[in-house]
LUMZASE-174533 format. One line per 3 residues: number of its first residue (from 1); their letters; for each residue x, y, z of N, C-alpha, C. Coordinates in nm, 3 decimals, always signed. Example, Ala and Ser with C-alpha at 12.3 -4.5 7.8 and 13.67 -1.06 7.14 Angstrom:
1> as> +1.319 -0.569 +0.780 +1.230 -0.450 +0.780 +1.320 -0.330 +0.780  +1.285 -0.225 +0.708 +1.367 -0.106 +0.714 +1.290 +0.003 +0.787
% end
This chain:
1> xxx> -7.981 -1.852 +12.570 -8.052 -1.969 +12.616 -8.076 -2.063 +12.498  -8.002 -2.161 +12.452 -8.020 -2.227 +12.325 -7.926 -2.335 +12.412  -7.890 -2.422 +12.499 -7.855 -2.532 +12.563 -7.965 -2.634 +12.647
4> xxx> -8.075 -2.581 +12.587 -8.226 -2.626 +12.695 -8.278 -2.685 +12.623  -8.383 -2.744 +12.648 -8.478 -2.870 +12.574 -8.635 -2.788 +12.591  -8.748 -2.833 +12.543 -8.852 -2.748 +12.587 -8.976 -2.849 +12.563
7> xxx> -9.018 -2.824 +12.611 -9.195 -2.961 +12.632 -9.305 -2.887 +12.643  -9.438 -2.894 +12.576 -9.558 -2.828 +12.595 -9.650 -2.930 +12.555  -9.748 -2.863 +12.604 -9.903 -2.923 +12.617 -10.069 -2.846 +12.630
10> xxx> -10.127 -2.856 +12.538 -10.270 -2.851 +12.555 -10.312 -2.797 +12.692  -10.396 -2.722 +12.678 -10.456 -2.663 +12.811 -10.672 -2.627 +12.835  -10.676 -2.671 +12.952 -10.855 -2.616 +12.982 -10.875 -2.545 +13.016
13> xxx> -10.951 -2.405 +13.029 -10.986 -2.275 +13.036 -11.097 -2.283 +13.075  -11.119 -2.195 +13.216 -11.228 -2.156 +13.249 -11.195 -2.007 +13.251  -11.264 -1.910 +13.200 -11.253 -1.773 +13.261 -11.349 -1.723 +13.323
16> xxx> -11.242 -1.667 +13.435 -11.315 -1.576 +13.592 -11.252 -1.467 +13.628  -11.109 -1.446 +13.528 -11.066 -1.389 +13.604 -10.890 -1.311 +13.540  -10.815 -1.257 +13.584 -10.727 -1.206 +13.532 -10.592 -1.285 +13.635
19> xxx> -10.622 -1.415 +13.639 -10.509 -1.541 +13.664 -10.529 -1.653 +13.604  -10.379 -1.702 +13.613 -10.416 -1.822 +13.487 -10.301 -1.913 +13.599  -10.393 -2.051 +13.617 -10.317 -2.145 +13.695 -10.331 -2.293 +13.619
22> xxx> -10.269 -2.372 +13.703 -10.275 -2.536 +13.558 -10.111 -2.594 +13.631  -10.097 -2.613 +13.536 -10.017 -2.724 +13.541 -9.927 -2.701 +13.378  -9.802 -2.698 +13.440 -9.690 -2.648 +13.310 -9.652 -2.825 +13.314
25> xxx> -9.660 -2.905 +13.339 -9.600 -3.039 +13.346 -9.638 -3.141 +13.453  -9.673 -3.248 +13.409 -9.706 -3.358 +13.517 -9.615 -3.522 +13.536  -9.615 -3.569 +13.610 -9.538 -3.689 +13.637 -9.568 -3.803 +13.623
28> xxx> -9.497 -3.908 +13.602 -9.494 -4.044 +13.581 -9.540 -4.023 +13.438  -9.609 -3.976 +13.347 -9.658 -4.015 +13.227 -9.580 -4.025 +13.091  -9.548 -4.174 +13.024 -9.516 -4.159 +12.894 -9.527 -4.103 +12.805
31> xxx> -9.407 -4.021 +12.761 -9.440 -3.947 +12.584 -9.344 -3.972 +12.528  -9.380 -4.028 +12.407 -9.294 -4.056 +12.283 -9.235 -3.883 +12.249  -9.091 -3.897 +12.217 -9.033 -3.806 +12.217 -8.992 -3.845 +12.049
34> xxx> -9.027 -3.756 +12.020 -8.985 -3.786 +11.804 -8.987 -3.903 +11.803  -9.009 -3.999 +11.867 -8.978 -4.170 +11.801 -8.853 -4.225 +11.889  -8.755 -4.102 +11.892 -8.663 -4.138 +11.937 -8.623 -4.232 +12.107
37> xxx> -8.702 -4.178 +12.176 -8.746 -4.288 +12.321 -8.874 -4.192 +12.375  -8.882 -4.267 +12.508 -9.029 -4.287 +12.616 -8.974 -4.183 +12.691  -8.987 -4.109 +12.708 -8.995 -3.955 +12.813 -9.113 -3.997 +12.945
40> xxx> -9.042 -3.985 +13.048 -9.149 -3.932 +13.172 -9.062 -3.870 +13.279  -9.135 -3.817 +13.393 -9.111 -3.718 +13.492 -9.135 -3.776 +13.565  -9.020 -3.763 +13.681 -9.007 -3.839 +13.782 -9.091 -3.731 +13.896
43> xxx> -9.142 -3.758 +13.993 -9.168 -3.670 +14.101 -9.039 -3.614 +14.167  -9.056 -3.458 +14.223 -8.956 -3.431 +14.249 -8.859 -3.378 +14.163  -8.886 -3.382 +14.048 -8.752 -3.320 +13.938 -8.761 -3.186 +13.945
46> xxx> -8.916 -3.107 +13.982 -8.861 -2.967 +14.004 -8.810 -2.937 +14.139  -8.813 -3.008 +14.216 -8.786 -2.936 +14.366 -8.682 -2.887 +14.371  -8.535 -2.929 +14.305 -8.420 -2.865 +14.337 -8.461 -2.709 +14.257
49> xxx> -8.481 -2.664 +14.143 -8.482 -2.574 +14.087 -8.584 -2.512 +14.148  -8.693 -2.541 +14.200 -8.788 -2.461 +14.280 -8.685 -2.387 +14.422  -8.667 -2.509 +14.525 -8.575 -2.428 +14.608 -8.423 -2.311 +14.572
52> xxx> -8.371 -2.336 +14.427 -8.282 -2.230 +14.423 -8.278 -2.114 +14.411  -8.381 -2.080 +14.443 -8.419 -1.935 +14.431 -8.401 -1.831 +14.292  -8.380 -1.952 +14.160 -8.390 -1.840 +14.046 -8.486 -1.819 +14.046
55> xxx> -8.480 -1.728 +13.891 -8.536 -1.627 +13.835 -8.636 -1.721 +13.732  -8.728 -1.764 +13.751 -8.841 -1.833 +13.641 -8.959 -1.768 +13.547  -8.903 -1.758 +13.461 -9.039 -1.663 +13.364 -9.162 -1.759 +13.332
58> xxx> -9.254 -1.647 +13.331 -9.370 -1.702 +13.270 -9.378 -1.612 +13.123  -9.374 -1.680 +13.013 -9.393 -1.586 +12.845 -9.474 -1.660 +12.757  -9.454 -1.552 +12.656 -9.595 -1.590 +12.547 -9.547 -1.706 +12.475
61> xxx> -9.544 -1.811 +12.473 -9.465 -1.897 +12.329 -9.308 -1.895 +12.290  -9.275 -1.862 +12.447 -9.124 -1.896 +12.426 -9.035 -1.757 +12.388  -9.109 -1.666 +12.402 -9.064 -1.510 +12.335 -9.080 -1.432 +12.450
64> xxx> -8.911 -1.442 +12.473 -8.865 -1.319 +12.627 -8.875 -1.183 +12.604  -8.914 -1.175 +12.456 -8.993 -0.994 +12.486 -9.194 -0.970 +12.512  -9.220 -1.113 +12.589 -9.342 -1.089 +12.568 -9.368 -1.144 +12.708
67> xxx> -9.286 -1.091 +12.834 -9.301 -1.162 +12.992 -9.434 -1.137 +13.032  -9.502 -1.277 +13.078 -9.621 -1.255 +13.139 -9.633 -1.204 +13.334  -9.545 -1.292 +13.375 -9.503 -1.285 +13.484 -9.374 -1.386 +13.561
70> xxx> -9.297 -1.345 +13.686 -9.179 -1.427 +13.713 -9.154 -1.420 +13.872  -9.100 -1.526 +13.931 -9.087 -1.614 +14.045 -9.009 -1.482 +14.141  -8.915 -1.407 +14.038 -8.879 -1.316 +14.141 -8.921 -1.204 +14.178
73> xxx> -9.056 -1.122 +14.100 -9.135 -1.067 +14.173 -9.271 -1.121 +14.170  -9.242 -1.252 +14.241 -9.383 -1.317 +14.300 -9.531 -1.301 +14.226  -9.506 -1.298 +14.076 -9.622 -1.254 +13.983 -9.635 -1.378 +13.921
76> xxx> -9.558 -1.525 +13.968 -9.535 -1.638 +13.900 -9.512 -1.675 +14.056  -9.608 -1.806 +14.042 -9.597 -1.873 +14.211 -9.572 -2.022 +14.142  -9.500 -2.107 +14.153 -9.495 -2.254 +14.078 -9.494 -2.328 +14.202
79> xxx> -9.522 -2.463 +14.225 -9.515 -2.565 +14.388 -9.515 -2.676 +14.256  -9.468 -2.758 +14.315 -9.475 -2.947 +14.326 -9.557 -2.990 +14.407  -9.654 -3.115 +14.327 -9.738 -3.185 +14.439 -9.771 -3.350 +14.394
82> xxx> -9.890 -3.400 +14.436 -9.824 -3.520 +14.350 -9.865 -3.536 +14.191  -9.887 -3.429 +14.107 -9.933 -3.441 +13.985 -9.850 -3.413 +13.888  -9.776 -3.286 +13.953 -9.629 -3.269 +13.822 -9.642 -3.081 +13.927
85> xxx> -9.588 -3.016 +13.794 -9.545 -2.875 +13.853 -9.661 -2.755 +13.847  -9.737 -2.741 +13.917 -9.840 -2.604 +13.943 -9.794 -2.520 +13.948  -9.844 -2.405 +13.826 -9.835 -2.281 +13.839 -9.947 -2.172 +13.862
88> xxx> -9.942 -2.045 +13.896 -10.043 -1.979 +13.967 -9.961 -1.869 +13.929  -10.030 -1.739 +13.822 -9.949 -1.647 +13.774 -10.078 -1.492 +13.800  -10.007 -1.376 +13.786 -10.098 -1.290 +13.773 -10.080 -1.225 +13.615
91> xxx> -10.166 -1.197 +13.592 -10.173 -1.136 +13.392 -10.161 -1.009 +13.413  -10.061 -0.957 +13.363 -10.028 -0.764 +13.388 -10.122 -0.714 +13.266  -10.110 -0.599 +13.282 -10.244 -0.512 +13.216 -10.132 -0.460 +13.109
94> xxx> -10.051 -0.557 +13.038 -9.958 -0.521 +12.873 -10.050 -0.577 +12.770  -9.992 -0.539 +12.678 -10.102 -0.596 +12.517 -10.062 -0.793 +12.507  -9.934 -0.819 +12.574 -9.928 -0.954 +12.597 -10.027 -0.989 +12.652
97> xxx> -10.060 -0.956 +12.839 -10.134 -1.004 +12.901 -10.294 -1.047 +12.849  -10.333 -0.891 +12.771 -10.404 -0.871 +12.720 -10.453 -0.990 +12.585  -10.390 -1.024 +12.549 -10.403 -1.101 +12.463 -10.437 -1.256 +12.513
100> xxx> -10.331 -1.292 +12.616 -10.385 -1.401 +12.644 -10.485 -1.401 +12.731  -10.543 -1.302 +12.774 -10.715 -1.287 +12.875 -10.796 -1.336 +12.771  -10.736 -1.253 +12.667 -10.889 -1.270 +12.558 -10.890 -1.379 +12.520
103> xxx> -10.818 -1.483 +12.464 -10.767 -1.573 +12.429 -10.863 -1.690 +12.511  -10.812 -1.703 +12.662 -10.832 -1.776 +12.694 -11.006 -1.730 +12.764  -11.041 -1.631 +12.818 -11.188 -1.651 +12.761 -11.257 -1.705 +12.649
106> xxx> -11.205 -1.682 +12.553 -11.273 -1.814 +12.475 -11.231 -1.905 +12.426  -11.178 -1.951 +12.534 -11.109 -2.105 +12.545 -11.036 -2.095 +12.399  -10.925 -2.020 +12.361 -10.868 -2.037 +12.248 -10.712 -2.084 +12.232
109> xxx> -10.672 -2.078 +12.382 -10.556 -2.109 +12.409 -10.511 -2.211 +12.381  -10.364 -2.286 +12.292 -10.349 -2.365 +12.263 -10.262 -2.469 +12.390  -10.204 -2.461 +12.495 -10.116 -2.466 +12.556 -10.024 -2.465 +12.653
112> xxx> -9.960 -2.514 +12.745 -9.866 -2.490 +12.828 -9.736 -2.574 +12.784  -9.614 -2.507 +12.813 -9.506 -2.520 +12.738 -9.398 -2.532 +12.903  -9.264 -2.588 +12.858 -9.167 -2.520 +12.958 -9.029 -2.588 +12.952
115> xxx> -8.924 -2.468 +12.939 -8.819 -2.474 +12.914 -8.712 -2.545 +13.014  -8.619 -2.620 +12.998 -8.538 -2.707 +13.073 -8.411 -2.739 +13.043  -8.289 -2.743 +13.145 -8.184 -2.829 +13.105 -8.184 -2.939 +13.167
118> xxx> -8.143 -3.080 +13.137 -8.178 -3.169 +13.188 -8.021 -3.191 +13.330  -8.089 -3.241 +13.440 -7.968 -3.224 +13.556 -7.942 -3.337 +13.553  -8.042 -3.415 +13.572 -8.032 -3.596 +13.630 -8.114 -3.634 +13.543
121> xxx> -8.085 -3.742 +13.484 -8.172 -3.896 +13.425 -8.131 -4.006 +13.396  -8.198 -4.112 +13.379 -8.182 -4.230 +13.351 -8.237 -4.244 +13.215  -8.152 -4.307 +13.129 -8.164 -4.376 +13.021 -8.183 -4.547 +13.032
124> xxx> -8.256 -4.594 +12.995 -8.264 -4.800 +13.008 -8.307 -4.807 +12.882  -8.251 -4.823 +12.752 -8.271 -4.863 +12.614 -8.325 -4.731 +12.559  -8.460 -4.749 +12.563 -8.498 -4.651 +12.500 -8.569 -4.573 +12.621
127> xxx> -8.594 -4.598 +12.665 -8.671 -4.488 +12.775 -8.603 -4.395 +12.868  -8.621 -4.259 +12.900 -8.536 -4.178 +12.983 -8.685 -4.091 +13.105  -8.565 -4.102 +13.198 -8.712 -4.025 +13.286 -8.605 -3.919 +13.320
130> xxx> -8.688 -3.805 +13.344 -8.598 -3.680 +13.435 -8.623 -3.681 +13.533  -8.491 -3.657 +13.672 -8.525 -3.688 +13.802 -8.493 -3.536 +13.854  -8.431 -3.494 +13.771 -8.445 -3.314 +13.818 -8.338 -3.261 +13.726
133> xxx> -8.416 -3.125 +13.695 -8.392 -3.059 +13.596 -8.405 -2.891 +13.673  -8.338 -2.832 +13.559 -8.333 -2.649 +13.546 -8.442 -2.610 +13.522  -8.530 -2.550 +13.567 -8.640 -2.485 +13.528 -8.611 -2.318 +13.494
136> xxx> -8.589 -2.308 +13.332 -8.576 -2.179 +13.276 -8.697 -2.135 +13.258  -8.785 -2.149 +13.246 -8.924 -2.068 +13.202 -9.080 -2.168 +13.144  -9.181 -2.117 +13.224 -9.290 -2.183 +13.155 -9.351 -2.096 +13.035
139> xxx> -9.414 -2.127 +12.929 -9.486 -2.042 +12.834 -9.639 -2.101 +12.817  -9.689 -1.959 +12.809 -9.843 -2.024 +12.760 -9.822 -2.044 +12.596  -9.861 -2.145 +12.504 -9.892 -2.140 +12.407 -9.993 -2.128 +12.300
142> xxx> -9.985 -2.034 +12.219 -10.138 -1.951 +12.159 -10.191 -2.023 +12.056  -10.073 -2.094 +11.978 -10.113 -2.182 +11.877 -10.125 -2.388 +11.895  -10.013 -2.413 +11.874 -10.007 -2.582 +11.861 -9.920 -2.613 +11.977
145> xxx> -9.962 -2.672 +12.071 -9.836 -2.739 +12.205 -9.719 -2.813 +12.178  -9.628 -2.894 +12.208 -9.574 -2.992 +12.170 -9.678 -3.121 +12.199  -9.723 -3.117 +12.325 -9.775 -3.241 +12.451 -9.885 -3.220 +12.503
148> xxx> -9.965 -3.295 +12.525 -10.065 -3.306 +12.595 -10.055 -3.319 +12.776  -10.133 -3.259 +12.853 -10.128 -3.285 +12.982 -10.149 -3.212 +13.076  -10.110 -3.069 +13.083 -10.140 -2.993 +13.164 -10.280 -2.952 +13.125
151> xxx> -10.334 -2.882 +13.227 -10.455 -2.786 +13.248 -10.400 -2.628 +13.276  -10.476 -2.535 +13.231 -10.487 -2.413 +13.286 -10.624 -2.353 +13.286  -10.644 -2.246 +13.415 -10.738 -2.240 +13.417 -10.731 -2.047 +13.404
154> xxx> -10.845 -1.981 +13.385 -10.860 -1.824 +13.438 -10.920 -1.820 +13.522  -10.888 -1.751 +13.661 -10.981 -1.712 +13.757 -10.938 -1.579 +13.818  -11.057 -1.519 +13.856 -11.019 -1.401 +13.969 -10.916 -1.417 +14.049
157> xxx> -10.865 -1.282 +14.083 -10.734 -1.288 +14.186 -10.790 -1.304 +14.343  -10.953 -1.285 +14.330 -10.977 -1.287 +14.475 -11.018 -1.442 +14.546  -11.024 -1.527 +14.433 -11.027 -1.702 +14.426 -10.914 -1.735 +14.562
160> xxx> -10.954 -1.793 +14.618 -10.907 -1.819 +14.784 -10.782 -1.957 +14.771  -10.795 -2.042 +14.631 -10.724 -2.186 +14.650 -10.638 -2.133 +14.498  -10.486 -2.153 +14.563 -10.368 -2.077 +14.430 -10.336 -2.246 +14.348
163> xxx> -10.391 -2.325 +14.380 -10.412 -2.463 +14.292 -10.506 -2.534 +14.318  -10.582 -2.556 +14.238 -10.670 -2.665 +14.239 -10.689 -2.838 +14.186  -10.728 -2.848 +14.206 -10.690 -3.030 +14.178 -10.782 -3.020 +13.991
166> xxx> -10.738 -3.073 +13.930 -10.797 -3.013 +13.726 -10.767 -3.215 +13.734  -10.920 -3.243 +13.580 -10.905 -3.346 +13.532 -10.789 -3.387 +13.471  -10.767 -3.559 +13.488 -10.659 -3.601 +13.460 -10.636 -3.630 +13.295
169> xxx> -10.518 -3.631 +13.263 -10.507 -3.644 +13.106 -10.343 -3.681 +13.093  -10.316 -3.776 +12.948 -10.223 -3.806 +12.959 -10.152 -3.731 +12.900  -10.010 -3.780 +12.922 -9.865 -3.604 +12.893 -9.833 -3.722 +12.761
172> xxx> -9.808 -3.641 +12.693 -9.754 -3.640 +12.532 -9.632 -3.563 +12.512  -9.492 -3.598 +12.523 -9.383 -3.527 +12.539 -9.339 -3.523 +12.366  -9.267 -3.411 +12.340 -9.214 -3.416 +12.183 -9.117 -3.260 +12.235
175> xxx> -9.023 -3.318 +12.173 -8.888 -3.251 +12.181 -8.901 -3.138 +12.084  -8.854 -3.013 +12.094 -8.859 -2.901 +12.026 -8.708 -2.882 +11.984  -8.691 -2.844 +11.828 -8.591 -2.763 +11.792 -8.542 -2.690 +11.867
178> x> -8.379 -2.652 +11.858 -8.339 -2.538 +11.964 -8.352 -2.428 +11.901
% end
């Protein structure tokens, strides 16, 4: 997996619980990408990759020996709505999971991250929007994000609403090394 692009962002923590939901990415919002152009997300860019029925990880910082949870055994729930891409995960009882419980009880978490090949976009000078893309994997991030924008939250698994509507904030896109 080194043909993908990857975007992250800052995250809010409440802990309740041994789930962590938010928002891996949101739409319409400008981010300067290295200088190089204006990045935003079109609505709709995950839906094709949501309906194809892969395989979507949830991991620690981008490190596939540290799986939190994934789309194909339903331990990773992701939807589109009109804000960008919601995720809704369960935290397994590994020294990963474990780590980010603790973590994000005290609000120490740096992050939401998520991996992509780009399918469709438009370029106009300098600005590019993605109108749908590959969704390879979201990551929580423990240290520094790329971007600002998403929310995540901790709550109990017995919490009745698998997304909730989280304050708004703007997305800060910056392109990651491969």
């Amino acid at each position: 997996m080194t043909d993908f692009e990857r975007r992250g962002m800052p995250v809010e923590i409440r802990a309740k619980g041994r789930r962590l939901e938010g928002y891996a990415a949101t739409f319409g919002t400008p981010a300067d990408i290295g200088g190089r152009f204006t990045e935003t997300i079109a609505a709709g860019a995950f839906s094709g990759a949501l309906r194809s029925n892969g395989d979507v990880l949830a991991l620690v910082d981008h490190d596939p020996s540290r799986v939190l949870a994934r789309t194909r055994s339903r331990t990773l729930r992701l939807a589109e709505d009109s804000r960008g891409l919601a995720f809704d995960l369960d935290l397994p009882d590994t020294q990963a999971g474990k780590d980010v419980l603790a973590l994000a009880e005290r609000g120490d978490l740096g992050g939401m991250s998520f991996a992509f090949t780009p399918l469709d976009e438009k370029m106009d000078g300098n600005r590019r929007e993605l109108r749908a893309v590959q969704l390879h994997e979201i990551s929580v991030v423990l240290a520094w994000p790329a971007y600002g924008g998403t929310v995540i939250n901790l709550r109990s698994l017995s919490s009745s609403s698998p997304f909730r509507a989280y304050s708004e904030r703007a997305l800060r896109l910056l392109e990651l090394s491969k």
